[in-house]
C-alpha positions as a Python dict, from the first residue, in 0.01 Angstrom:
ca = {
    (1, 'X'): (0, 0, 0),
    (2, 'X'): (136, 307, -102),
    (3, 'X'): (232, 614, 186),
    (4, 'X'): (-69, 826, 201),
    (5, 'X'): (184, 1113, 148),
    (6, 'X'): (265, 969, -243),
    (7, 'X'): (-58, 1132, -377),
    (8, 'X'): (62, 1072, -717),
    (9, 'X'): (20, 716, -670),
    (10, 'X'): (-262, 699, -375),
    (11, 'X'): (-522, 994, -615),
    (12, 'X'): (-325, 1035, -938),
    (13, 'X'): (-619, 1264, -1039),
    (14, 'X'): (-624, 1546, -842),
    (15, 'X'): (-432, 1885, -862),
    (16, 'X'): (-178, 1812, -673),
    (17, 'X'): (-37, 1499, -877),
    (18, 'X'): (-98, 1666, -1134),
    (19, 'X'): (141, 1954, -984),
    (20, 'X'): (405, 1699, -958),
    (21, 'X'): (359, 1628, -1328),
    (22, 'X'): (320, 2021, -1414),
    (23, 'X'): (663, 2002, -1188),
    (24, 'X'): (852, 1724, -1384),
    (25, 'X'): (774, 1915, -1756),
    (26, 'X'): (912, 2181, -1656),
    (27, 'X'): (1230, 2082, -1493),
    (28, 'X'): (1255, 1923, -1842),
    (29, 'X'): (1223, 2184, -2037),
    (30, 'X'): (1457, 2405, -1829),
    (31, 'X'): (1703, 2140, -1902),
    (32, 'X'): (1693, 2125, -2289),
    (33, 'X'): (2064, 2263, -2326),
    (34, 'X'): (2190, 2123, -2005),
    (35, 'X'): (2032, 1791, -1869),
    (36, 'X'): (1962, 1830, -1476),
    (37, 'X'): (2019, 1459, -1384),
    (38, 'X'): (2146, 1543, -995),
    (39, 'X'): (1867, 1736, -816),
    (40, 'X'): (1856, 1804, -473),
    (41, 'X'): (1558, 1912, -266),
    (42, 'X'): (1600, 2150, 28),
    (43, 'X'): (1375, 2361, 225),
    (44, 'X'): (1442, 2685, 498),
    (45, 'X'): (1369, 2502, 771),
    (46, 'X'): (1187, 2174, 914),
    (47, 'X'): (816, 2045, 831),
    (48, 'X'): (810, 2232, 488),
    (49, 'X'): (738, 1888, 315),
    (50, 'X'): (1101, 1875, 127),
    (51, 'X'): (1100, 1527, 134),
    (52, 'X'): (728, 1432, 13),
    (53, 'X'): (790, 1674, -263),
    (54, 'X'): (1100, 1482, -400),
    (55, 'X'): (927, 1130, -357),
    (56, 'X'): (610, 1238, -579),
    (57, 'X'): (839, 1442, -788),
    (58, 'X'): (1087, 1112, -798),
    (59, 'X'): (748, 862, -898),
    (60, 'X'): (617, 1114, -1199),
    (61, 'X'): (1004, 1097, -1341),
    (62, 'X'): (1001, 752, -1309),
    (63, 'X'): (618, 699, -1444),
    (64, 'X'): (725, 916, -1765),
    (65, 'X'): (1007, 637, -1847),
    (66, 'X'): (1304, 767, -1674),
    (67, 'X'): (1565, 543, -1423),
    (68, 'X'): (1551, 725, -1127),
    (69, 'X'): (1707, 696, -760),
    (70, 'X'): (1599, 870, -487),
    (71, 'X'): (1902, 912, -195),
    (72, 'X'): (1812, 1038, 133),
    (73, 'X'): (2108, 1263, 213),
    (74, 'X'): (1877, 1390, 524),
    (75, 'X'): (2187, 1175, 785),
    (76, 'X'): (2009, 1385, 1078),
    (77, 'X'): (1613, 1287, 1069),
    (78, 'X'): (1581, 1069, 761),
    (79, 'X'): (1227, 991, 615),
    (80, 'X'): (1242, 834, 246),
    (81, 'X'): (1289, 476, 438),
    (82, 'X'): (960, 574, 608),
    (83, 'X'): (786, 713, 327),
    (84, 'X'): (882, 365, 78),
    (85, 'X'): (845, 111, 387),
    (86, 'X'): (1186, 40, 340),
    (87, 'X'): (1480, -115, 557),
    (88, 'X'): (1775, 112, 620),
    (89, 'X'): (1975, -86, 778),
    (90, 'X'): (2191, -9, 487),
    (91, 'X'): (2217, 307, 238),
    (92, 'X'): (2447, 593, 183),
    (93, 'X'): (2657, 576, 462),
    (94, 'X'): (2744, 212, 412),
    (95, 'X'): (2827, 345, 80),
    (96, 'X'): (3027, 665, 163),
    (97, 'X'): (3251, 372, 415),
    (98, 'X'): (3243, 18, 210),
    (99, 'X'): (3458, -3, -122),
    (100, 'X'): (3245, -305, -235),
    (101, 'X'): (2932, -82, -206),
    (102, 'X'): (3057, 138, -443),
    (103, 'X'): (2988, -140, -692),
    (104, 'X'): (2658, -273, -577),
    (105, 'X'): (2514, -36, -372),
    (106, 'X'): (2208, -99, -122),
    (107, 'X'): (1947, 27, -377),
    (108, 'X'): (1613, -54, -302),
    (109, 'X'): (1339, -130, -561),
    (110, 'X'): (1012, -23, -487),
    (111, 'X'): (673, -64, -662),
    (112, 'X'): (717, 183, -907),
    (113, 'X'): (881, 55, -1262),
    (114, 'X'): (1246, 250, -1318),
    (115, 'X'): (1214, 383, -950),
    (116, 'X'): (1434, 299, -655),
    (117, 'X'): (1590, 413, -293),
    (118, 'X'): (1893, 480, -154),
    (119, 'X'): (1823, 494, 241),
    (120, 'X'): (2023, 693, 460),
    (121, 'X'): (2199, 365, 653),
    (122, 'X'): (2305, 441, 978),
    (123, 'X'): (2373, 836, 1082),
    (124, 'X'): (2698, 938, 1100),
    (125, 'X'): (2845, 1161, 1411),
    (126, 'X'): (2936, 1405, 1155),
    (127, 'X'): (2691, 1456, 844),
    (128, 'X'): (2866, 1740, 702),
    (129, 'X'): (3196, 1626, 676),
    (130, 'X'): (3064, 1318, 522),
    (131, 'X'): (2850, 1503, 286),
    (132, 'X'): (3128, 1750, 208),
    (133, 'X'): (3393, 1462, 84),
    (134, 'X'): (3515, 1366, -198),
    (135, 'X'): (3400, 1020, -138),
    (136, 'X'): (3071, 1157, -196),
    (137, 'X'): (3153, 1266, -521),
    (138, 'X'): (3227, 925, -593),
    (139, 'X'): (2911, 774, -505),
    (140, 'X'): (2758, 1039, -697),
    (141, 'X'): (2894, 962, -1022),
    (142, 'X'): (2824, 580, -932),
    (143, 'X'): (2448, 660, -859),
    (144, 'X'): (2443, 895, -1188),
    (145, 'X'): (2580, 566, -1400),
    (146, 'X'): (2293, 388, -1313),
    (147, 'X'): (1998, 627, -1345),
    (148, 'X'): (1858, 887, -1573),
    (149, 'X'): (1795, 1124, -1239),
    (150, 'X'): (1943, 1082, -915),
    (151, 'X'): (1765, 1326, -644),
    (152, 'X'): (1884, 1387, -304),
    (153, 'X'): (1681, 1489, 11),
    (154, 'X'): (1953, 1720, 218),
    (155, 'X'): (1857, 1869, 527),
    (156, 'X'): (1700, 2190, 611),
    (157, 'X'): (1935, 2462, 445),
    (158, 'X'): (1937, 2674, 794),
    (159, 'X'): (1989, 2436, 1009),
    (160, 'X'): (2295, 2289, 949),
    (161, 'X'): (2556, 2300, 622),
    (162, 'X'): (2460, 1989, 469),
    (163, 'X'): (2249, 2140, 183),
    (164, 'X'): (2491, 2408, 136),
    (165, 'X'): (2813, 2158, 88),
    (166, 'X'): (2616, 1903, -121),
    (167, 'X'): (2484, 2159, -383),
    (168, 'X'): (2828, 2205, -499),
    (169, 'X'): (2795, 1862, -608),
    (170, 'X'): (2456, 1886, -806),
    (171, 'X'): (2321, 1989, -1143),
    (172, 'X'): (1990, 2201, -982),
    (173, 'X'): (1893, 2256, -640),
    (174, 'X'): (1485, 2301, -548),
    (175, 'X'): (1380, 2487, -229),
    (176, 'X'): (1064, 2413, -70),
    (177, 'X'): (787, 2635, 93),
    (178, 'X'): (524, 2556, 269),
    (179, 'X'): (191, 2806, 211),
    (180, 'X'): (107, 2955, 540),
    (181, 'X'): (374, 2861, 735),
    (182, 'X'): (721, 2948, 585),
    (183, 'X'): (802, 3290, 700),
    (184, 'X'): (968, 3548, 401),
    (185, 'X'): (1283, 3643, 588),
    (186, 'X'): (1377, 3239, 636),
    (187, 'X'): (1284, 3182, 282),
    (188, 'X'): (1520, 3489, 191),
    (189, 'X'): (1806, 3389, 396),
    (190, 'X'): (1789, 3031, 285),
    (191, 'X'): (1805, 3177, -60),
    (192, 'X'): (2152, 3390, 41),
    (193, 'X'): (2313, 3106, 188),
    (194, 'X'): (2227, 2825, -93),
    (195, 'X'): (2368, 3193, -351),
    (196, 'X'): (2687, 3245, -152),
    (197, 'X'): (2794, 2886, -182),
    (198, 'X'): (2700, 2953, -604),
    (199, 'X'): (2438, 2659, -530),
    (200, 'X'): (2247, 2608, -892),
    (201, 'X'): (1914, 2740, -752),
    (202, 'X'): (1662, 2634, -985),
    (203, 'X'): (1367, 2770, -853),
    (204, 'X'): (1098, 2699, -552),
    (205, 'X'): (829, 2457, -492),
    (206, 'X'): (516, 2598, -286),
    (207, 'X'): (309, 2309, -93),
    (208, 'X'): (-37, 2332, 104),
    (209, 'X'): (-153, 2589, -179),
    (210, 'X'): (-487, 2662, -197),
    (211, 'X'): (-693, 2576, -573),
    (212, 'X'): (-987, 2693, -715),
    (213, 'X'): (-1270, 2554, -722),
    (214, 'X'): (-1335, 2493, -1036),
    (215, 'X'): (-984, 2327, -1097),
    (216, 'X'): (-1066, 2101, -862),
    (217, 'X'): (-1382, 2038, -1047),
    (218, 'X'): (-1231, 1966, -1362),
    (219, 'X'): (-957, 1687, -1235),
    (220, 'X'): (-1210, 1519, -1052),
    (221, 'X'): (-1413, 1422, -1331),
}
């Protein structure tokens, strides 16, 4: 049974899959001249639904033909292994530490055709150093081998450094707001800090918008 929180698999029909889908066009038509195949998904602060909006944004990717892997970079609070129903005894860390990970990582296949999960594993004592490393440039360019798009779910970006120091590493970088709760000033300083670090901002993603009526209307039909 799918996680109530995957709408585009639990109510494919409503507005807010098809957000995800409005979501996935246009990330590929920003990257006609330069293919965005490492994305990672960030928000201002906690509870801002980062993570739910890379999993449905991960299963529309992977519905429209595309190998993807989703990598939970969160090594503080974690979630994708929660939001799949998968085991994490195993995942990046295990990765970032084993050579013979490197060539068969703990990927996890899920329901969806051409999508998969890379847990967390077990949380370092020091995230940011990991994430920082060069041995995580390795196991990105392993990851990007075997997939089409390879998204990560990093931390809150001011909270700690982890989403600053892994957006070096990426192709586009997605912060996530939260309608009637994220405040302007954190979404402004969030935007500084991701700018200072020449992060490849791509744009925002606003959750818990309101709809009109009448849209709703017309996708539930």
């Amino acid at each position: 049974m799918p996680d109530a929180q995957l709408v585009t698999l639990t109510d494919p029909r409503t507005p807010a899959a098809e957000a995800y889908r409005a979501l996935r066009t246009n990330l590929m038509f920003f990257s006609l001249d330069k293919p965005l195949s490492r994305l990672l998904v960030t928000s201002p602060v906690p509870g801002e639904g980062k993570s739910t909006v890379l999993a449905n944004l991960a299963v529309t990717l992977a519905q429209g033909g595309n190998r993807t892997i989703v990598v939970d970079a969160d090594l503080r609070k974690p979630s994708q292994h929660d939001i799949w129903h998968l085991d994490n005894q195993r995942g990046l860390t295990t990765m970032l530490i084993e050579d013979a990970e490197m060539a068969n990582p703990a990927i996890q296949a899920t329901s969806v055709p051409n999508l998969s999960v890379l847990t967390s594993g077990p949380l370092p004592p020091n995230p940011a150093d990991v994430l920082g490393s060069r041995r995580m440039d390795e196991v990105i360019a392993a990851l990007a081998e075997r997939a089409d798009y390879v998204l990560f779910d990093a931390p809150p970006a001011l909270a700690v450094t982890d989403a600053a120091l892994l957006s070096a590493k990426v192709d586009g970088v997605i912060l996530v707001l939260r309608a009637g709760m994220s405040q302007r000033d954190h979404a402004a300083r969030a935007k500084e800090q991701l700018e200072r670090v020449k992060a490849p901002l791509i744009g925002t993603v606003l959750t818990n918008a309101r709809y009109d009526a009448p849209v709703g209307s017309y996708y539930s039909r």
